[in-house]
NUGU-710331 format. One record per residue: x, y negated, z of N, C-alpha, C in turn. Coordinates in nm, 3 decimals, padded with zeros to 5 digits. Atoms other than C-alpha are relative to their C-alpha. Layout:
((X Y Z) (X Y Z) (X Y Z))
...
This chain:
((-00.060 -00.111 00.072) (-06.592 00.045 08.134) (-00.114 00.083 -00.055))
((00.127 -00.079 00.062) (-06.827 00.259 07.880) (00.074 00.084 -00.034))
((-00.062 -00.099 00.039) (-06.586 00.501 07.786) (-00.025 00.043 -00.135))
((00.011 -00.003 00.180) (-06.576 00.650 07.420) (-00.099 00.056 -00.026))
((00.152 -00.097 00.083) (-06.860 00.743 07.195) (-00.019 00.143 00.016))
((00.044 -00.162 00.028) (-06.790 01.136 07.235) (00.034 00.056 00.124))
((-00.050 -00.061 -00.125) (-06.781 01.337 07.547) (00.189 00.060 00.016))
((-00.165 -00.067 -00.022) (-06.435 01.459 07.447) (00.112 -00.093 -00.039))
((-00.112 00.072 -00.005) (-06.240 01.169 07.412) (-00.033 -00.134 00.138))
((00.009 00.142 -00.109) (-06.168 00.917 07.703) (-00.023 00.040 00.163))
((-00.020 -00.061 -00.184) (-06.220 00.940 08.096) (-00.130 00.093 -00.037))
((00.079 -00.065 -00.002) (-06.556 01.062 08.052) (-00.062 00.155 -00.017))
((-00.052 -00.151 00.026) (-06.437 01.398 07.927) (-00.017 00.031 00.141))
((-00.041 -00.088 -00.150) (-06.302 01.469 08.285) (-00.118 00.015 00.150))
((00.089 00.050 -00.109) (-06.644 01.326 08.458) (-00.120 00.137 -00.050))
((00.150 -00.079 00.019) (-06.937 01.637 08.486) (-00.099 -00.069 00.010))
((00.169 00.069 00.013) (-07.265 01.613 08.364) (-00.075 00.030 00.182))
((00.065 -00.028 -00.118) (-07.532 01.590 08.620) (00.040 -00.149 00.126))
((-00.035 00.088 -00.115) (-07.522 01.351 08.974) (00.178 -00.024 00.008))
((-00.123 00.010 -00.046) (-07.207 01.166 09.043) (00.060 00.026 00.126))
((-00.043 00.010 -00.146) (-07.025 01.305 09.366) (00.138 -00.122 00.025))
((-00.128 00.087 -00.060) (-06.819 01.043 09.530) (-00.034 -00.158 -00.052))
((-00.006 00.104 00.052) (-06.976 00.774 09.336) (-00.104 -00.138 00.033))
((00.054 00.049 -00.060) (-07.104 00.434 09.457) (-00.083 -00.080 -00.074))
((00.076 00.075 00.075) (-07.408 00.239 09.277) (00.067 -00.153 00.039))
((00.045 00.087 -00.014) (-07.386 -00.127 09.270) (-00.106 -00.073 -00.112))
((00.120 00.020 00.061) (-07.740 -00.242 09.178) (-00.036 -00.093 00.023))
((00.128 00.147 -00.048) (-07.970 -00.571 09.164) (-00.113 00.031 -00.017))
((00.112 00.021 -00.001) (-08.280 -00.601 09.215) (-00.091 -00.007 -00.132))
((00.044 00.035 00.122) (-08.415 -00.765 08.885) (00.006 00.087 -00.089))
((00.000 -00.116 00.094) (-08.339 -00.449 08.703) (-00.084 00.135 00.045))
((00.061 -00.076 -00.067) (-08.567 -00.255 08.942) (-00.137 00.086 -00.107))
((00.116 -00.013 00.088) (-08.856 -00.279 08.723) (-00.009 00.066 -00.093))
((00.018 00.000 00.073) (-08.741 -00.117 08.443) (-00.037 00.205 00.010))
((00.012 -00.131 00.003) (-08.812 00.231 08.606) (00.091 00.090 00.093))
((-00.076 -00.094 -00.136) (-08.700 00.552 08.859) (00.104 00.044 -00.115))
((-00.050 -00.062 00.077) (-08.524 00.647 08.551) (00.059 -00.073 -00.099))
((-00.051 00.143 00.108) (-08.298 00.387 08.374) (00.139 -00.032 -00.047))
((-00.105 -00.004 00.013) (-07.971 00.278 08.214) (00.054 -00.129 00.113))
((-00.039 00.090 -00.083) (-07.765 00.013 08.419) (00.028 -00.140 -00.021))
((-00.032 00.133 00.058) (-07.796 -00.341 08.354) (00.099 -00.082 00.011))
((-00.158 00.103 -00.021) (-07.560 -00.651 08.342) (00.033 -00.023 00.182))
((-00.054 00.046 -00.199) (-07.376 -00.686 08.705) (-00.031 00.112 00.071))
((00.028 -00.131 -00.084) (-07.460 -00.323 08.784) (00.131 00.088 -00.048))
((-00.098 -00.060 00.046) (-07.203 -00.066 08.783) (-00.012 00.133 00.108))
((00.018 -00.151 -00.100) (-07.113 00.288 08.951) (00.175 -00.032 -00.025))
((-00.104 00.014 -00.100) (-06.782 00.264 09.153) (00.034 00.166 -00.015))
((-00.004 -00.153 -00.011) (-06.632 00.637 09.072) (00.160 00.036 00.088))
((-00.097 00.001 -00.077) (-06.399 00.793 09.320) (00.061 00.060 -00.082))
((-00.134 -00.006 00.001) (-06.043 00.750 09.225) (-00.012 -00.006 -00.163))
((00.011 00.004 00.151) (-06.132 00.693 08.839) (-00.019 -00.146 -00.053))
((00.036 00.108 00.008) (-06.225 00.329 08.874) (-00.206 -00.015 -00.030))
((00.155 00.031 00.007) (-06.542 00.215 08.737) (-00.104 00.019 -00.110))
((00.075 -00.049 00.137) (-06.812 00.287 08.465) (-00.169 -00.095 00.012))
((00.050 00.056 -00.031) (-07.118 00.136 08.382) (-00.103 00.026 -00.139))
((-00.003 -00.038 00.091) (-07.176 00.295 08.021) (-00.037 00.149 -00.061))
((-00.023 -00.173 00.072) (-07.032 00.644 07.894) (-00.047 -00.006 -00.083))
((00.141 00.021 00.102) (-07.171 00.568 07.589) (00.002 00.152 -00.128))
((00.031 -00.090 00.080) (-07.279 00.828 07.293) (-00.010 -00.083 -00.161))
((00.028 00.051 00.095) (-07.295 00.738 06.923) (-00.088 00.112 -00.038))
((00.110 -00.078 00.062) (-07.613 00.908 06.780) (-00.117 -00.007 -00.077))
((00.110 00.032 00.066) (-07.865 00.931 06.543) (-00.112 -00.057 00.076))
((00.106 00.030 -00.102) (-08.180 00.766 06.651) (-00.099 -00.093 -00.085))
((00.140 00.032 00.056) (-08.517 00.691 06.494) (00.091 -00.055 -00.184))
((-00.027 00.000 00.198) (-08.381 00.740 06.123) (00.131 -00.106 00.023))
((-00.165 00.099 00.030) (-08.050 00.504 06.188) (00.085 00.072 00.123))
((-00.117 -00.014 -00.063) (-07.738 00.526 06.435) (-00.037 -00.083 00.126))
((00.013 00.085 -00.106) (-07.733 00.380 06.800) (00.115 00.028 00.065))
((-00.118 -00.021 -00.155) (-07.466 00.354 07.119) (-00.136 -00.016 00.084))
((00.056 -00.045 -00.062) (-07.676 00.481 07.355) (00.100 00.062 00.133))
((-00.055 -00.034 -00.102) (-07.549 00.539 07.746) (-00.029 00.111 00.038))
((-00.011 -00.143 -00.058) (-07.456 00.894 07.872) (-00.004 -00.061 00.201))
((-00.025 00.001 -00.156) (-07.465 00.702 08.260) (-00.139 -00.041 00.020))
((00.135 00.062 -00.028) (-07.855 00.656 08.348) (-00.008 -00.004 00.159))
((00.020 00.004 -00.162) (-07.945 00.606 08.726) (-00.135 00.068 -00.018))
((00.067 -00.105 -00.049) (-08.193 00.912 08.796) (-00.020 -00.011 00.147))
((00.029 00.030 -00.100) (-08.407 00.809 09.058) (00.086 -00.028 00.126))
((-00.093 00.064 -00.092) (-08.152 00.605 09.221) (00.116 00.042 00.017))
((-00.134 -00.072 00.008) (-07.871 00.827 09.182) (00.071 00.027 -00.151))
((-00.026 -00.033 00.128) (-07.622 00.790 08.886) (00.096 00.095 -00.034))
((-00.036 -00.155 00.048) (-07.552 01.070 08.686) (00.011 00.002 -00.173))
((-00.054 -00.039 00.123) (-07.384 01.165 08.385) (-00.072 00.106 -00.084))
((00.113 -00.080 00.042) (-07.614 01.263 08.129) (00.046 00.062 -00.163))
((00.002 -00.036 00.185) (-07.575 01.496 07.769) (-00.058 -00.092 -00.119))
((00.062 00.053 00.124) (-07.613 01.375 07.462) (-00.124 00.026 00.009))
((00.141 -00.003 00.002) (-07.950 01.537 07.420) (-00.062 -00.082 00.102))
((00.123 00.048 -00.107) (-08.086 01.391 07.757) (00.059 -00.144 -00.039))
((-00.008 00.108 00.012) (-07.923 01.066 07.666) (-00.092 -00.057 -00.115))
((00.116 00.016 00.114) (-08.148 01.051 07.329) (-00.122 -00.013 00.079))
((00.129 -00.062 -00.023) (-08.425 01.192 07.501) (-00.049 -00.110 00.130))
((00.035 00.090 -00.105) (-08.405 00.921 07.791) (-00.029 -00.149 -00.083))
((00.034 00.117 00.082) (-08.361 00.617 07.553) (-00.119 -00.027 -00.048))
((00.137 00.003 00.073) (-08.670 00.722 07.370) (-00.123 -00.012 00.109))
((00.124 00.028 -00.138) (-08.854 00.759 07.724) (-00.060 -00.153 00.050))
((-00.012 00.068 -00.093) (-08.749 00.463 07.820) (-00.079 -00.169 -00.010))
((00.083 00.171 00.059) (-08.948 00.140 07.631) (00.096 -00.074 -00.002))
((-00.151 00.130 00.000) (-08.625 -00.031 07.604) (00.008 00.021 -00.209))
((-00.040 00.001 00.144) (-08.509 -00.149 07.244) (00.172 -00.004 00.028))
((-00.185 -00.013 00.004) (-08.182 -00.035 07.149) (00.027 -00.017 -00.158))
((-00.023 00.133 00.094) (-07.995 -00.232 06.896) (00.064 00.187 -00.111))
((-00.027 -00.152 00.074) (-07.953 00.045 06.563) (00.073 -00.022 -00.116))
((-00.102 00.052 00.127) (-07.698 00.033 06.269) (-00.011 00.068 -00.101))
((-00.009 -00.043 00.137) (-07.736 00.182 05.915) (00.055 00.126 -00.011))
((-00.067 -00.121 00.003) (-07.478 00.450 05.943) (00.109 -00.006 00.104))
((-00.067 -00.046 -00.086) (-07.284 00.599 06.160) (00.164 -00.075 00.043))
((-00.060 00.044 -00.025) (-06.940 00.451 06.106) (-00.035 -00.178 00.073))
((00.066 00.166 -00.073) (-07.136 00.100 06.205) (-00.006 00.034 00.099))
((-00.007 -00.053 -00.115) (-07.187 00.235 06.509) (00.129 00.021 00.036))
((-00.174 -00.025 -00.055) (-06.854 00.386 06.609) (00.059 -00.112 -00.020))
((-00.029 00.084 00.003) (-06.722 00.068 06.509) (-00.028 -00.094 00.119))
((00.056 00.011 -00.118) (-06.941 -00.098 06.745) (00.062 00.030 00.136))
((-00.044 -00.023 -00.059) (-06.885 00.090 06.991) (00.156 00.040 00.039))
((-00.132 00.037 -00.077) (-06.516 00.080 06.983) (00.056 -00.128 00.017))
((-00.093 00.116 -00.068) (-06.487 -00.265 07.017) (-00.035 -00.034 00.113))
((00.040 00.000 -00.161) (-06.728 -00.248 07.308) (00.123 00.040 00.094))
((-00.130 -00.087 -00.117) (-06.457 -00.013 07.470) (00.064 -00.067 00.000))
((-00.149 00.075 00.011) (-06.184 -00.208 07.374) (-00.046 -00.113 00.089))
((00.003 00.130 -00.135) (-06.335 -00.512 07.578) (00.006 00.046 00.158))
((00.086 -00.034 -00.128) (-06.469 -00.298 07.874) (00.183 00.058 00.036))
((-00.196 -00.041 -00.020) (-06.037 -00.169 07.884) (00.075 -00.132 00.113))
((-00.038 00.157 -00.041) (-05.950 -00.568 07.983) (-00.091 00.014 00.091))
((00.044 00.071 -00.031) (-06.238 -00.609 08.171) (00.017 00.018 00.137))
((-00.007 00.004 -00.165) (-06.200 -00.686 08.577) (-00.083 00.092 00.027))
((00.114 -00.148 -00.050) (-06.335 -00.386 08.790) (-00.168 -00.107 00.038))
((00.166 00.025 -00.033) (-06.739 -00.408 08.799) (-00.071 -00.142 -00.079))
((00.104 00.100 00.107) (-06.802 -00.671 08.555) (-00.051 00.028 -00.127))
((00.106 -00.015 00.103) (-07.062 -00.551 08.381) (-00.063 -00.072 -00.050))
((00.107 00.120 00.082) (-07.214 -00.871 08.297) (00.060 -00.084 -00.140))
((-00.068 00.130 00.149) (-06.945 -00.989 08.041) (-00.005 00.028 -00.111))
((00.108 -00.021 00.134) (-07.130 -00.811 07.769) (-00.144 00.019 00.057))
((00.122 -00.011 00.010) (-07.481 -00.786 07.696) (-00.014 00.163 -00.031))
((00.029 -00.112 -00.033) (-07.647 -00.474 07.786) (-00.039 00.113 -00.150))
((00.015 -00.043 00.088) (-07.664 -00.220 07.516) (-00.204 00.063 -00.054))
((00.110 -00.006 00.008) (-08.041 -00.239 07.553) (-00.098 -00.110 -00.006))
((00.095 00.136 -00.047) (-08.298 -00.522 07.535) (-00.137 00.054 00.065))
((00.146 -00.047 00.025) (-08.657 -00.541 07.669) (-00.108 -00.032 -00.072))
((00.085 00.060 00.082) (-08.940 -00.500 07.469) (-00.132 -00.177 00.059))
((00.093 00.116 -00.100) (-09.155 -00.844 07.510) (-00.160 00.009 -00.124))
((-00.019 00.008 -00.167) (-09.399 -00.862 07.641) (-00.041 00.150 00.030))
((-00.029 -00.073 -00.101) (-09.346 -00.662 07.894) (-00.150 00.123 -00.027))
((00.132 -00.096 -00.006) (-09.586 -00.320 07.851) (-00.034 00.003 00.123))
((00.073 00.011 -00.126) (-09.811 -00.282 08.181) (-00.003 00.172 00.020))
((-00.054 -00.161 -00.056) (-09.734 00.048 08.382) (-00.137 00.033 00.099))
């Protein structure tokens, strides 16, 4: 579940910014690497009490001169938390990840509503049955 492009439409409305209370990571390993400060990869998800599941929250926003879907749910040093637009920009750009960018804006929203529309169908916590709204850059920068 990624919920809709804008904080005010969809569950994500009703979810506060900041740490999730009540809410349970499931994480792998292999995505460890990409930082204390990261979005959530395929087969990861956050378990939210009594709301189901998320794994997303996504944002449609400008971003390096084009449009992106960009995730409002980052895991903050191990704890995930629902993040603003601004800090969701401002983390993407931190983050050495490539995020996939579209021309204009309705490309995007588009995008991202058919994402939603799959993540609606999809069985709780399977985050792996799309591809992550991020790739990594190769090769790999050295930390």
């Amino acid at each position: 579940m990624s919920d809709k492009s804008s904080p005010d439409r969809g569950p994500a409305a009703d979810i506060p910014f900041g740490p999730l209370q009540g809410a349970r990571a499931t994480l792998l390993p292999q995505f460890q690497g990409l930082g204390r400060t990261r979005p959530l990869g395929p087969g990861e998800y956050v378990g939210l009490a009594n709301r189901g599941w998320g794994s997303e929250m996504t944002y449609t926003l400008p971003y390096q001169g084009q449009w992106a879907v960009l995730p409002g749910l980052w895991l903050m040093n191990g704890v995930p938390t629902h993040v603003t637009e601004d800090q969701a920009l401002e983390l993407a750009q931190a983050s050495g990840l490539n995020w996939q960018t579209f021309a204009d804006e309705e490309a995007a929203k588009q995008f991202a509503d058919q994402r939603e529309a799959f993540w609606q169908t999809a069985p709780y916590g399977r985050s792996d049955l799309q591809p992550p709204l991020w790739s990594r850059p190769w090769p790999p920068r050295r930390r």
